[in-house]
C-alpha positions as CSV (number, residue, x, y, z in Angstrom):
1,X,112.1,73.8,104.2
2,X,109.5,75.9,105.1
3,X,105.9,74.8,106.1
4,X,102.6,76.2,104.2
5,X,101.7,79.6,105.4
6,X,98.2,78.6,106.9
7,X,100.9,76.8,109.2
8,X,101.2,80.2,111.0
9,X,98.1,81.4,111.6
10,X,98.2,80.3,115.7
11,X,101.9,81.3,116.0
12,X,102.9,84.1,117.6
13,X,105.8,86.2,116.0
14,X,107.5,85.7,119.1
15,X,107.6,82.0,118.9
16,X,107.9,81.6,114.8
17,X,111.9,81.3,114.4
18,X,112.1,78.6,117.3
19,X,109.1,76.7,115.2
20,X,110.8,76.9,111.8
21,X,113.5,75.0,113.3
22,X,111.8,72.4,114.9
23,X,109.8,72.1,111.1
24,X,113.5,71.7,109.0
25,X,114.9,69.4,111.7
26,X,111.6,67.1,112.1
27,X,111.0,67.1,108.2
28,X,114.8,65.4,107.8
29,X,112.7,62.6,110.0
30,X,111.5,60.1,107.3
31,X,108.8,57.8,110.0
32,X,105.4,56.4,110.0
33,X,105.4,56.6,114.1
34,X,103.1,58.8,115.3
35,X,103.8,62.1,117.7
36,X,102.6,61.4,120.9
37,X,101.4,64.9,122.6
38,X,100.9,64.7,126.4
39,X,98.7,67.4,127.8
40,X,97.7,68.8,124.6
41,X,94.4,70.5,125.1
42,X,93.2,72.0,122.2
43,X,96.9,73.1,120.8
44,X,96.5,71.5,117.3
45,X,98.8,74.4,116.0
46,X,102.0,73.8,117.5
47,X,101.7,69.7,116.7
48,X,101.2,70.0,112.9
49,X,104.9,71.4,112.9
50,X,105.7,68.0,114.2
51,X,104.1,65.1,112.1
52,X,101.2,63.8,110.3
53,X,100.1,61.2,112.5
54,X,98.8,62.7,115.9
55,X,98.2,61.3,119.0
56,X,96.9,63.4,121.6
57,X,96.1,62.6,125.6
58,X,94.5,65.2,128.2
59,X,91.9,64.1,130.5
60,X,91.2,68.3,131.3
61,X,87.8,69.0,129.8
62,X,88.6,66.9,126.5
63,X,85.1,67.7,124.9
64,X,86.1,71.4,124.7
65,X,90.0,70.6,123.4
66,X,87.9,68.6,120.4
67,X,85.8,71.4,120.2
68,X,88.5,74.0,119.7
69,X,90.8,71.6,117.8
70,X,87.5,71.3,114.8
71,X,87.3,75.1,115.2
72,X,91.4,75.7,114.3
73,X,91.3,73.0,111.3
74,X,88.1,74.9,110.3
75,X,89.7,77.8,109.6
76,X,93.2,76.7,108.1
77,X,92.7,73.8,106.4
78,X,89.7,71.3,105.1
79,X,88.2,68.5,107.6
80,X,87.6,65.3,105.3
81,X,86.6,63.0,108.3
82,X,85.2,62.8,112.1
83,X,84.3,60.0,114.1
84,X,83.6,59.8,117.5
85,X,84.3,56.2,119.4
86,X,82.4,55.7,122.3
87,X,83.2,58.5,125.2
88,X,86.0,60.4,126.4
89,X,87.8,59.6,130.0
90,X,86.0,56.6,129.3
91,X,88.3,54.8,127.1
92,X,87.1,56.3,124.2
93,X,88.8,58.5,121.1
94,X,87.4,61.3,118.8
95,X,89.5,60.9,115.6
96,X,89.4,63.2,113.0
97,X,91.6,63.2,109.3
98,X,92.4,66.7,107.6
99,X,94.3,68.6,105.4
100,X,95.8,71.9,105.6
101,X,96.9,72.9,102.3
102,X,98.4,69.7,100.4
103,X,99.1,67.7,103.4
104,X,96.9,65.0,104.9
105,X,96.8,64.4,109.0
106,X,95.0,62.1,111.0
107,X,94.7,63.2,114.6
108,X,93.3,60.6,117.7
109,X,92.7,62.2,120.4
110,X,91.7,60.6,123.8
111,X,90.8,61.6,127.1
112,X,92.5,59.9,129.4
113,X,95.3,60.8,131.5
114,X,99.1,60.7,130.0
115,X,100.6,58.9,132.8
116,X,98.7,55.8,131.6
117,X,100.7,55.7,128.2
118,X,103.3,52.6,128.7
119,X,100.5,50.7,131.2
120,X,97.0,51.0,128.8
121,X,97.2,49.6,125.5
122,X,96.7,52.3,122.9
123,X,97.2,50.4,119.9
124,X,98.4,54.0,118.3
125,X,101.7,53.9,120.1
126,X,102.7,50.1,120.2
127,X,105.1,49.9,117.6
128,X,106.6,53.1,119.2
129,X,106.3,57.3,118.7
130,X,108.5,59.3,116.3
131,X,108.3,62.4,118.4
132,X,107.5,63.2,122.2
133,X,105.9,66.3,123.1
134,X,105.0,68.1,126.1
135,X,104.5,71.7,127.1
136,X,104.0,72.3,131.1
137,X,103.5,68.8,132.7
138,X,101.5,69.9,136.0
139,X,98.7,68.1,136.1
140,X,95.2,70.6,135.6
141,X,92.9,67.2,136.9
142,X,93.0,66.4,140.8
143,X,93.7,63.2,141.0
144,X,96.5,63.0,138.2
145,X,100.1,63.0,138.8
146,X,102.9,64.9,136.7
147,X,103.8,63.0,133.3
148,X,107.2,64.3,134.6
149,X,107.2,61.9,137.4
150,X,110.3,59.5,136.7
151,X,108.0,56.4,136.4
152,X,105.8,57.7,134.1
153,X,108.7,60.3,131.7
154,X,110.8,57.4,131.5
155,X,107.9,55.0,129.9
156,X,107.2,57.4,127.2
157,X,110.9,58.2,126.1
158,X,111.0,54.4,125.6
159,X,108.4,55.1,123.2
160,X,110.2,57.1,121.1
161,X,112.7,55.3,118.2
162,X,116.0,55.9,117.8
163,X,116.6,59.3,115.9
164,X,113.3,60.3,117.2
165,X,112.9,63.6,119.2
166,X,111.3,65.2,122.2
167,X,110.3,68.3,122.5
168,X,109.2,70.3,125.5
169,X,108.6,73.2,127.8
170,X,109.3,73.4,131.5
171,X,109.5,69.7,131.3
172,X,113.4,69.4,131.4
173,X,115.4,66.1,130.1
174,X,117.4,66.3,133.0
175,X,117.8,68.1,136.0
176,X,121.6,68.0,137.1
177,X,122.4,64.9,134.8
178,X,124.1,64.8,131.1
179,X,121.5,64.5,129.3
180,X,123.6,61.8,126.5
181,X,123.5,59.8,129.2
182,X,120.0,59.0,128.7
183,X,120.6,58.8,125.2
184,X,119.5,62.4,123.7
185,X,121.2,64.9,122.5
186,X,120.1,69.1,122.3
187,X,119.0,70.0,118.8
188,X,117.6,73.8,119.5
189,X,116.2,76.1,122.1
190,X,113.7,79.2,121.6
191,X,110.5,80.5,122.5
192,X,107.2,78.6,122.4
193,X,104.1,79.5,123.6
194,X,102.0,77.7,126.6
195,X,99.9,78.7,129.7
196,X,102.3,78.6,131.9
197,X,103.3,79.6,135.2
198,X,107.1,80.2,134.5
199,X,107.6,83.1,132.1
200,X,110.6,83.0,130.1
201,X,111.7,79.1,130.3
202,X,112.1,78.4,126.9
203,X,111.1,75.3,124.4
204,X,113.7,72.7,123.9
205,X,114.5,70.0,121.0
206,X,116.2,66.6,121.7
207,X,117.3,63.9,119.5
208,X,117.0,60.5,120.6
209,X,120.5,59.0,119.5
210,X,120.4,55.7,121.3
211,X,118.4,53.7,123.9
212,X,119.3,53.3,127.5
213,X,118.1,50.2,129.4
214,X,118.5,51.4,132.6
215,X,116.7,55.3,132.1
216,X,114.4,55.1,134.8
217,X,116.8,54.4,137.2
218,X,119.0,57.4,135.8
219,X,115.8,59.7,136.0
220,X,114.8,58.3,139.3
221,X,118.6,59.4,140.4
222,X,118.4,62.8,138.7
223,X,115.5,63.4,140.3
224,X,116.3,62.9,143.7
225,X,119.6,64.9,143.1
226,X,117.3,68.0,142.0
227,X,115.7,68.3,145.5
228,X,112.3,66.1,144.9
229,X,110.3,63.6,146.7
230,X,109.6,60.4,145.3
């Protein structure tokens, strides 16, 4: 299945094959979770590929992600609602419902930092996320660590439900472990684009197949194994 064309407005040629696939596979996905985007910024592009029901975090200038996130819709689809709740980094959300072409999406986006998902209560994500995503996890805010910190990676793919997915860029599964041993699987690998400062890694799709009690022990372990400090 292919998605509308006002889908590719933002993606690069470079990128469009390895997006196509991540489309069919996620459209086989029949859940009302939402998609959970950790350090989104302002990339609304990439996460309509993923779901209708956005969540996004990123404490890094979130006024201007909003800003630039209105400006995309503006031009590729229709905005039918926008409400800002109280004040971002504050606790507070900007949410926003669309359409581009005939589909509906309802975005929440809040400023807050990503390692607090699985601590804070975002009533979002309590009954769970259909899809992780996350393209380079170092942190652009001082006093924030990575979301690929064991602690903090292992919370979120909790999160996601069986036959769920994560997707990601130069925020590996696993370092030196299998990663069915946390209970994924590899769906696909191609380009995506992000600011990054590792040119070439390439985007990578897992499917959740079954959950593993003990995963932040395992990532804690892999972790270690792969040369970092704790």
């Amino acid at each position: 299945m292919d998605p509308p064309s006002e889908f590719l407005e933002f993606i690069y040629d470079e990128e469009l094959p390895f997006m196509l696939k991540v489309y069919d596979e996620l459209n086989k996905l029949n859940s009302d979770l939402p998609v959970l985007y950790a350090g989104s910024a302002g990339d609304i592009e990439h996460a309509i590929f993923l779901g209708k029901n956005l969540v996004f975090f990123d404490n890094h200038l979130p006024e201007e992600s909003v800003r630039e996130i209105i400006n995309k819709i503006s031009r590729i689809g229709k905005i039918e609602s926008k409400e800002m709740m109280g004040e971002l980094k504050k606790g507070g959300k900007f949410i926003m419902k669309f359409k581009i072409a005939d589909q509906s999406f309802h975005l929440t986006f809040y400023g807050e930092d990503a390692t607090t998902v699985g601590i804070t209560s975002y009533p979002e994500l309590e009954n769970g996320i259909s899809v992780y995503f996350v393209k380079v996890p170092y942190p652009r805010e001082g006093n924030t660590q990575s979301i690929r910190y064991p602690a903090h990676f292992a919370r979120a793919l909790k999160l996601i439900e069986v036959g769920g997915y994560y997707l990601e860029k130069e925020c590996p599964l696993a370092f030196k472990l299998d990663i069915e041993k946390l209970g994924f699987r590899k769906i696909a690998e191609g380009e995506i684009y992000a600011l990054s400062i590792k040119w070439g890694e390439k985007g990578n799709l897992y499917k959740k197949v079954r959950d593993v009690a003990d995963i932040e022990k395992l990532l804690i372990e892999d972790y270690i194994a792969a040369g970092f400090d704790m």
